[in-house]
C-alpha positions as CSV (number, residue, x, y, z in Angstrom):
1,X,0.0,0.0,0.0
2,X,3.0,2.4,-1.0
3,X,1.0,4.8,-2.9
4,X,3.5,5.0,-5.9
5,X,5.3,1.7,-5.2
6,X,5.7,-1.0,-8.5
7,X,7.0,-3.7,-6.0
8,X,5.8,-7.0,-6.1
9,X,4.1,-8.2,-3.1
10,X,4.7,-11.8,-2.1
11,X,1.5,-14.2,-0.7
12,X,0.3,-13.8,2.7
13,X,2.7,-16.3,5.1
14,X,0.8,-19.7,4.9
15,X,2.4,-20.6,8.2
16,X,3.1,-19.2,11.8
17,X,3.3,-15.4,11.0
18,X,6.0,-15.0,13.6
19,X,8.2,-17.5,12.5
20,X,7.5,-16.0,9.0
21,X,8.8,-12.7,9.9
22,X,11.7,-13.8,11.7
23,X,13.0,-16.3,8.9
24,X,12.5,-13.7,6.1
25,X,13.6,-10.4,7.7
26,X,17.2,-12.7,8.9
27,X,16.9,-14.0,5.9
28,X,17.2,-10.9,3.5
29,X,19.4,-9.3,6.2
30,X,22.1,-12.2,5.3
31,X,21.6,-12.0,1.7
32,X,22.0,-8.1,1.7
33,X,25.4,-8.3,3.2
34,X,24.3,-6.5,7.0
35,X,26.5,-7.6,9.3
36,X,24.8,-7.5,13.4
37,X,27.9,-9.2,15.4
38,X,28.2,-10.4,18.7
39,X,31.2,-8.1,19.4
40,X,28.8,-4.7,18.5
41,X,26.2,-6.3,20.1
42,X,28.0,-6.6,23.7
43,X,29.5,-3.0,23.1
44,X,25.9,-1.8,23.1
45,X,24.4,-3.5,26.1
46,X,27.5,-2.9,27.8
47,X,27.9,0.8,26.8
48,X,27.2,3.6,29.6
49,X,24.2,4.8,27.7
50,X,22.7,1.2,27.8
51,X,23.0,0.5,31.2
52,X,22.2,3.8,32.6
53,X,18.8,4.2,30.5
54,X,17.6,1.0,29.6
55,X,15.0,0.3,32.9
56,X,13.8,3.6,32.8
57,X,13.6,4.6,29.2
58,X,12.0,1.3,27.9
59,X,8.0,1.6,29.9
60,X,7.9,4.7,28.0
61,X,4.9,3.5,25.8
62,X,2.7,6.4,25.5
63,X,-0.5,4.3,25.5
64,X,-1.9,6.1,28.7
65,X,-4.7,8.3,27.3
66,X,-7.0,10.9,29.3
67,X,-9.9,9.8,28.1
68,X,-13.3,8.2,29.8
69,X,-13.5,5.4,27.5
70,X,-17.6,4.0,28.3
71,X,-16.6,0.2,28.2
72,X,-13.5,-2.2,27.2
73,X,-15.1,-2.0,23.6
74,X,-14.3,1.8,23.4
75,X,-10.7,1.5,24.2
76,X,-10.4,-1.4,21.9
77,X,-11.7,0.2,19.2
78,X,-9.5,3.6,19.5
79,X,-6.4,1.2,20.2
80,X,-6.8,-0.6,16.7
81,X,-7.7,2.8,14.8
82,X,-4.4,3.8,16.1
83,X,-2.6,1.4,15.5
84,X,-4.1,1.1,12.0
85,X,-2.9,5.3,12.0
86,X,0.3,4.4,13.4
87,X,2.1,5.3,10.0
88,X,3.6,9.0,9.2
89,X,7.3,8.4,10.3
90,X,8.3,9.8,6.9
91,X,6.5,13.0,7.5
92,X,8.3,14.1,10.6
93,X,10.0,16.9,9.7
94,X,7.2,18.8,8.4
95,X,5.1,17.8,10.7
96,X,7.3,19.3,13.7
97,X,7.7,22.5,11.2
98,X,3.9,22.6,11.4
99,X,3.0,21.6,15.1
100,X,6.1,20.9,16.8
101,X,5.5,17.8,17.3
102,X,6.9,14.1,15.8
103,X,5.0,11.7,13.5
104,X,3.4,9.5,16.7
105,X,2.2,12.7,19.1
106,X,0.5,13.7,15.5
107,X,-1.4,10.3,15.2
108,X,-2.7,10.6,18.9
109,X,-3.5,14.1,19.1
110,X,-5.7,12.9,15.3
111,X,-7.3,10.4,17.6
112,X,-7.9,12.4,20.4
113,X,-9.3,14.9,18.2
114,X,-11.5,11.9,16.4
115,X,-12.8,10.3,19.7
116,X,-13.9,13.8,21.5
117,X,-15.9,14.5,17.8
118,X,-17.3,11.5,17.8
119,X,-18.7,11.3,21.5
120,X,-20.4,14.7,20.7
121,X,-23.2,14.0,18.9
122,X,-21.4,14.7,15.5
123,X,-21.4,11.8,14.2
124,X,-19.4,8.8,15.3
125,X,-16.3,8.6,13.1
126,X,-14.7,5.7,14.8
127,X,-17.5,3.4,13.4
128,X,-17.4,1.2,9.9
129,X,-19.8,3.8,8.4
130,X,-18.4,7.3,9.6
131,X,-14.9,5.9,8.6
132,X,-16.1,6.5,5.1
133,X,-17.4,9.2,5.7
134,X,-14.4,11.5,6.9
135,X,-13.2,13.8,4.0
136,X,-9.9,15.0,3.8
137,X,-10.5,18.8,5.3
138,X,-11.5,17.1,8.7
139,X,-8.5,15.2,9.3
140,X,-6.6,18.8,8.2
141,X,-8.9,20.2,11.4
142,X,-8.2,17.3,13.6
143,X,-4.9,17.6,13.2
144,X,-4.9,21.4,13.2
145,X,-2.5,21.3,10.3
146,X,-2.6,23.6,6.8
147,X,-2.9,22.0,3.7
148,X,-1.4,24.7,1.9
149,X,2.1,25.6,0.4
150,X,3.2,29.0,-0.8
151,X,4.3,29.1,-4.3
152,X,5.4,32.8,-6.1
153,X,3.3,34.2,-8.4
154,X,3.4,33.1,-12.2
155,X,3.0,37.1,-13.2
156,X,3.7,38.9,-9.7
157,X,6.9,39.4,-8.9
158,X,7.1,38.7,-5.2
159,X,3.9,38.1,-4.6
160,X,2.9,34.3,-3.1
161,X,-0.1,32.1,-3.1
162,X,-1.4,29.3,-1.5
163,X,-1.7,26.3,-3.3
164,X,-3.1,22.5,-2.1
165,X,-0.5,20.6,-1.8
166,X,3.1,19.5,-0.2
167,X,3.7,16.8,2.3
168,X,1.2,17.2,4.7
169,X,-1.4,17.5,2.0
170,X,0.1,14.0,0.7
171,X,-0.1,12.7,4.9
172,X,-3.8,13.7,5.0
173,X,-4.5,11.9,2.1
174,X,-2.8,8.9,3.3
175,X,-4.8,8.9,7.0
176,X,-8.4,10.0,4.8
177,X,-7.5,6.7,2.5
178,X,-6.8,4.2,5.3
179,X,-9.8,5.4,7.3
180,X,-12.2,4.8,4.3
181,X,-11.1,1.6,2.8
182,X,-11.1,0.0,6.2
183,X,-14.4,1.1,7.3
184,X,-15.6,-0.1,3.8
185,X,-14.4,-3.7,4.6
186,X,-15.0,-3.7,7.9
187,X,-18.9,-2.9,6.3
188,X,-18.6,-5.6,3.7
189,X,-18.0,-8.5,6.6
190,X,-20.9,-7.0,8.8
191,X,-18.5,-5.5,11.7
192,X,-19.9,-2.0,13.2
193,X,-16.1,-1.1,14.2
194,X,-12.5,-2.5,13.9
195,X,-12.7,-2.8,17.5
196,X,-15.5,-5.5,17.2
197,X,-13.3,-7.0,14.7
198,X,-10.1,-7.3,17.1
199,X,-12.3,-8.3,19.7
200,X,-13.5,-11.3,17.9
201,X,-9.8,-12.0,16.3
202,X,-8.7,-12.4,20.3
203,X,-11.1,-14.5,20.9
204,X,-10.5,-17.0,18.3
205,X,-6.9,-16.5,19.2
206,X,-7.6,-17.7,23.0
207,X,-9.1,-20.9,22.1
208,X,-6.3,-21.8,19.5
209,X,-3.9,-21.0,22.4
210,X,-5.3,-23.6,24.6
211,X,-4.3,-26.0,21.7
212,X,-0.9,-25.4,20.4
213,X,2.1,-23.2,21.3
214,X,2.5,-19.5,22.9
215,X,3.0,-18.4,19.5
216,X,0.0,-19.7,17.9
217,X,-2.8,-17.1,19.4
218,X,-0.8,-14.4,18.6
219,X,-0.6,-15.8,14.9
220,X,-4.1,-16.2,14.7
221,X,-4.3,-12.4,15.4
222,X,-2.1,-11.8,13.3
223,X,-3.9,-13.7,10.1
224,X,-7.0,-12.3,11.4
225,X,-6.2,-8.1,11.2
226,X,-3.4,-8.6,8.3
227,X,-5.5,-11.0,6.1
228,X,-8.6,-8.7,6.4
229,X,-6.7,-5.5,6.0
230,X,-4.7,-4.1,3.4
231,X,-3.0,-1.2,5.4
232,X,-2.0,-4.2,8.0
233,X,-0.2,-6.0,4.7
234,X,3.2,-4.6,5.4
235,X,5.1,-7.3,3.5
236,X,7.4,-6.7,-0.2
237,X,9.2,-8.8,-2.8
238,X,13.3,-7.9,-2.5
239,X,15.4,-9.4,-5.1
240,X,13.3,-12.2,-5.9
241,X,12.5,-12.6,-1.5
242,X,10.0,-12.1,0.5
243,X,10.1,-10.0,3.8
244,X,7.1,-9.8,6.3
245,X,7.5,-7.0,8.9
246,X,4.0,-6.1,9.6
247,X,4.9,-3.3,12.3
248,X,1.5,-2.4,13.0
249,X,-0.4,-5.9,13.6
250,X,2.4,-6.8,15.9
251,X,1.9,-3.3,17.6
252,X,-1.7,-3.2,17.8
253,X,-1.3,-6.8,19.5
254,X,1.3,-6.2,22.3
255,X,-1.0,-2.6,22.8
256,X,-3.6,-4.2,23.8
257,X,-1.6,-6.6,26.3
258,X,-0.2,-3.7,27.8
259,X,-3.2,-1.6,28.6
260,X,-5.1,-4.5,29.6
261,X,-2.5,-7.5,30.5
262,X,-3.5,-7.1,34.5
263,X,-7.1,-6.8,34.1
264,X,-9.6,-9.3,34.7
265,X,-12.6,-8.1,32.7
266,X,-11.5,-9.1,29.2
267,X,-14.0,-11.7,27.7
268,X,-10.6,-13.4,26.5
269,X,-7.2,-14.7,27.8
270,X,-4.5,-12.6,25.9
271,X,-1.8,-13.7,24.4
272,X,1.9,-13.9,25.9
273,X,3.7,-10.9,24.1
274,X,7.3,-10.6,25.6
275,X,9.2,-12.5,22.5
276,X,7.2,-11.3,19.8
277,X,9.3,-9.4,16.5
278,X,9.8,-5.8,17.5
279,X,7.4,-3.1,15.5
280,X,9.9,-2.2,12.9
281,X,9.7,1.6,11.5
282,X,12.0,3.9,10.5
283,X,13.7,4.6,14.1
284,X,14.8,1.5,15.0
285,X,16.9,0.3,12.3
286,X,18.5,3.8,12.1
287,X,19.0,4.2,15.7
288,X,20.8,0.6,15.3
289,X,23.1,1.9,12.4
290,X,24.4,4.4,14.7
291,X,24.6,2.8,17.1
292,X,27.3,0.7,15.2
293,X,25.1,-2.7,16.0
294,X,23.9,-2.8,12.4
295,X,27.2,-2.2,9.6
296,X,26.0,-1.5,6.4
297,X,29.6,-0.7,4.8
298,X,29.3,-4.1,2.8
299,X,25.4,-3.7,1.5
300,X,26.3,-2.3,-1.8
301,X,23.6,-4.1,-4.2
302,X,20.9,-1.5,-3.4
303,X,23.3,1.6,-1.9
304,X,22.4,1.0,1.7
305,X,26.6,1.3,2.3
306,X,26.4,5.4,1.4
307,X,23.7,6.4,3.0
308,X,24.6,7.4,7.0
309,X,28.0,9.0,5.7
310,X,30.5,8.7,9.3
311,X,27.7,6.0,11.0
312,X,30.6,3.6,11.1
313,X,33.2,5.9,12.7
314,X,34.1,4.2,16.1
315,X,34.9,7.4,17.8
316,X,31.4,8.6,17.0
317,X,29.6,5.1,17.9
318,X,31.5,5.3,21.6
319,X,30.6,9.0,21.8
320,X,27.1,8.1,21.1
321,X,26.7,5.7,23.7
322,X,28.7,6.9,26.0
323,X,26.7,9.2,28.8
324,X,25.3,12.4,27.5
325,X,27.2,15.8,27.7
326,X,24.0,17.2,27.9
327,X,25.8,20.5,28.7
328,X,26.9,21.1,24.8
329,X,24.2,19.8,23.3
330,X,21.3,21.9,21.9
331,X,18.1,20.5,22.4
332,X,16.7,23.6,20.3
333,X,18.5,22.4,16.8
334,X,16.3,22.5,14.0
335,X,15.6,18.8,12.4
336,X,17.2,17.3,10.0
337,X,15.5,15.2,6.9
338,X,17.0,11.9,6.6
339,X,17.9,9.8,3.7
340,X,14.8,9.5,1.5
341,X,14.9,5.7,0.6
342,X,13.0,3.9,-1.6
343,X,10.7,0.4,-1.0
344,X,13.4,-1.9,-0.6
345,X,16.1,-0.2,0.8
346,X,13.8,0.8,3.4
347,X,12.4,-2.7,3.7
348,X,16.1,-3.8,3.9
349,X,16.7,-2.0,6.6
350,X,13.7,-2.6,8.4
351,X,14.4,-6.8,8.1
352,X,17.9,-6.0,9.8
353,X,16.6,-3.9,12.6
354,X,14.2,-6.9,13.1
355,X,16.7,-9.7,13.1
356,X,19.2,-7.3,14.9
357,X,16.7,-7.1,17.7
358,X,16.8,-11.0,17.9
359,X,20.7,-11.7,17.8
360,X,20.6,-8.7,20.5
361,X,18.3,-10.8,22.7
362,X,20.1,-14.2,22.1
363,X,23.6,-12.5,22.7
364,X,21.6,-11.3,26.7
365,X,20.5,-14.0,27.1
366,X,23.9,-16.1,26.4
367,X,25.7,-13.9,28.8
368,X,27.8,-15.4,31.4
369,X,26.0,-14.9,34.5
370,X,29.4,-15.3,36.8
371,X,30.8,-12.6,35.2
372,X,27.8,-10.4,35.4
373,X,28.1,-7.6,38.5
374,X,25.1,-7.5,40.7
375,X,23.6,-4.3,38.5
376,X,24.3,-5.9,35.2
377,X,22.6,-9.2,35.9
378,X,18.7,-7.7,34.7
379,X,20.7,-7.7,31.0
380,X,19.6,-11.9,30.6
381,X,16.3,-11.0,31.0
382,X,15.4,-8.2,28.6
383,X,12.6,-8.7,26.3
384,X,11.9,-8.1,22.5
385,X,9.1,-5.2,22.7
386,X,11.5,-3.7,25.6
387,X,14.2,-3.4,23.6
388,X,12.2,-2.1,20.9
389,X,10.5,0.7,23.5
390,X,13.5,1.6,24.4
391,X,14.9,2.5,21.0
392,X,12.2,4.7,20.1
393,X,12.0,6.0,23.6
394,X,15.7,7.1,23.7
395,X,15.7,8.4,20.3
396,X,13.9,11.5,21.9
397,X,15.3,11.1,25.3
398,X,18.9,13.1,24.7
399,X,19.2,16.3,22.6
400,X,22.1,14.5,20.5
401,X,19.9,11.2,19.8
402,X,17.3,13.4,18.7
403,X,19.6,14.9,16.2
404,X,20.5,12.2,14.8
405,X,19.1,11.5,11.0
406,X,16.5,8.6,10.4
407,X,16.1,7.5,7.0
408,X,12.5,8.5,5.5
409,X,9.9,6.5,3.4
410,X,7.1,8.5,2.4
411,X,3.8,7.5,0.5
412,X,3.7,4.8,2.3
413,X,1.2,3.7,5.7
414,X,3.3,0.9,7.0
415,X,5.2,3.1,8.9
């Protein structure tokens, strides 16, 4: 669902979507030359930066929301719209230009916006029917973003006018699309929301779990929301390969285990999340480049070596995760665009944060617990969606992380 990609998309994973994502995305990360080794891998968890953030940066989920949802339903329903919505990392410079704030705070200030209109008597645009309903101009409002670009005059010298278009014009479009088309399946199959949809995915999911293994019920979710949906099909052909990431299924999933994994009114068991793939986007696998835990410097068939010029520099990785000199640093720097990739060098990239995540995991857990001090010992026991919460967390937690450049894939709602 790349609006102007020609890549071939492979067949939906006949078997266990997990295993399915992790056998593809190591799978292209080998053939692509993307080295992850054990020795960059202990530098991280090792590093100052690590070990001085990790407990208190990865909880940072930002799925607490001020609202008085009426029932379990409700916050069902605005957790899967959101996590259908959770795209837009491409349009993060503009966006900040515009609002000041990244591609996620965008997304749930949209939903907040969509919720409190649609508990007003205004229509209720988190249902199948006002999902095709919402035009274009009403997500603009929601989002309290301008449509607009200036342009000079084509007969007055220094004179501008505001024309439709520009990135955040192509981002409306994007959200306006998704909405529609899903709320038009979600009609076809008789479901009044998404929410009623997940609801009855979980369910199915609980009995299977009672029947096979931990991964199967999150599997049958999976299958459920990605075979149903085409903005959950994050999946591509790469030289002749095929890669499954889907970011946002996984996410919606492990979202709903973490707002409601301690309570007892669910009319279903959920799922054990901890070893799931992480929710691969943009940040991660960029984040892991500089880092120095993903080397590209031999992934020449599409590029991918050129494009974080000084990533590799060892003096920069240690600086990096060293701990902050927040004293220099200037938390006020204006943002950089990234490198603009195209489909499969940004589903490379994606694939190798995803298996990186895993060797990163396996190397913890393969530690030597004798030679672990007392305050490294929690290292064994980190978790997949941890790790991945806490490199999005930390990418906005120090002024020099933040300035760091993420590649960006536009046109796309994958992520």
């Amino acid at each position: 669902m790349d609006s102007n990609s020609s890549t071939r998309r492979p067949q939906l994973p006949t078997a266990s979507y997990v295993a399915e994502i992790r056998k593809t995305c190591a799978a292209l990360r080998i053939d692509q030359n993307i080295d992850v080794t054990p020795a960059d891998i202990k530098r991280l968890l090792f590093s100052p930066s690590f070990l001085s953030s990790f407990k208190r940066v990865s909880g940072h989920h930002g799925l607490n929301f001020p609202l008085n949802f009426p029932s379990i339903h409700s916050e069902i329903n605005f957790l899967s719209i959101l996590s259908l919505l959770n795209f837009a990392s491409g349009y993060r410079v503009p966006l900040h230009y515009q609002t000041g704030r990244g591609a996620w705070d965008n997304i749930r200030a949209f939903m907040f916006g969509l919720y409190l209109t649609s508990s007003t008597g205004q229509g209720d645009l988190l249902t199948a029917k006002g999902m095709q309903t919402i035009t274009e101009h009403q997500v603009a409002d929601l989002m309290s973003v301008n449509l607009h670009v200036e342009e000079p005059h084509s007969e007055i010298p220094g004179l501008s006018v505001g024309k439709l278009g520009g990135p955040i014009f192509d981002l409306v479009k994007l959200i306006t699309m998704t909405l529609r088309e899903t709320g038009e399946v979600l009609e076809s199959i008789g479901e009044r929301d998404l929410g009623c949809f997940v609801i009855r995915s979980f369910k199915e999911a609980d009995v299977a779990k009672r029947n096979a293994d931990s991964n199967a019920s999150v599997d049958v979710v999976l299958s459920k929301i990605v075979g149903t949906f085409r903005a959950f099909q994050d999946m591509a052909i790469v030289d002749s390969q095929p890669v499954y990431c889907f970011k946002k299924a996984l996410f919606l999933v492990h979202a709903i285990v973490i707002r409601f994994g301690s309570s007892s009114r669910l009319p279903f068991q959920l799922p054990n999340t901890s070893q799931i793939p992480v929710f691969s986007d943009n940040v991660l696998p960029s984040m892991l480049v500089h880092f120095g835990v993903i080397d590209l410097s031999k992934s020449t068939a599409h590029g991918l070596h050129a494009i974080f010029p000084g990533a590799a520099d060892e003096a920069r990785i240690n600086s990096l995760l060293d701990l902050p000199q927040t004293a220099s640093q200037n938390s006020k720097a204006p943002l950089k665009e990234g490198p603009m990739l195209d489909e499969e060098q940004s589903y490379i990239l994606r694939a190798a944060a995803v298996d990186a995540c895993e060797r990163i995991i396996e190397v913890a857990r393969s530690l030597d617990e004798g030679s672990l001090s007392i305050e490294q010992k929690w290292i064994k026991d980190i978790t997949l969606p941890e790790l991945d919460l806490w490199l999005w967390a930390v990418a906005k937690d120090r002024p020099d992380y933040r300035e760091l450049e993420r590649f960006v894939r536009r046109d796309t709602v994958f992520f």
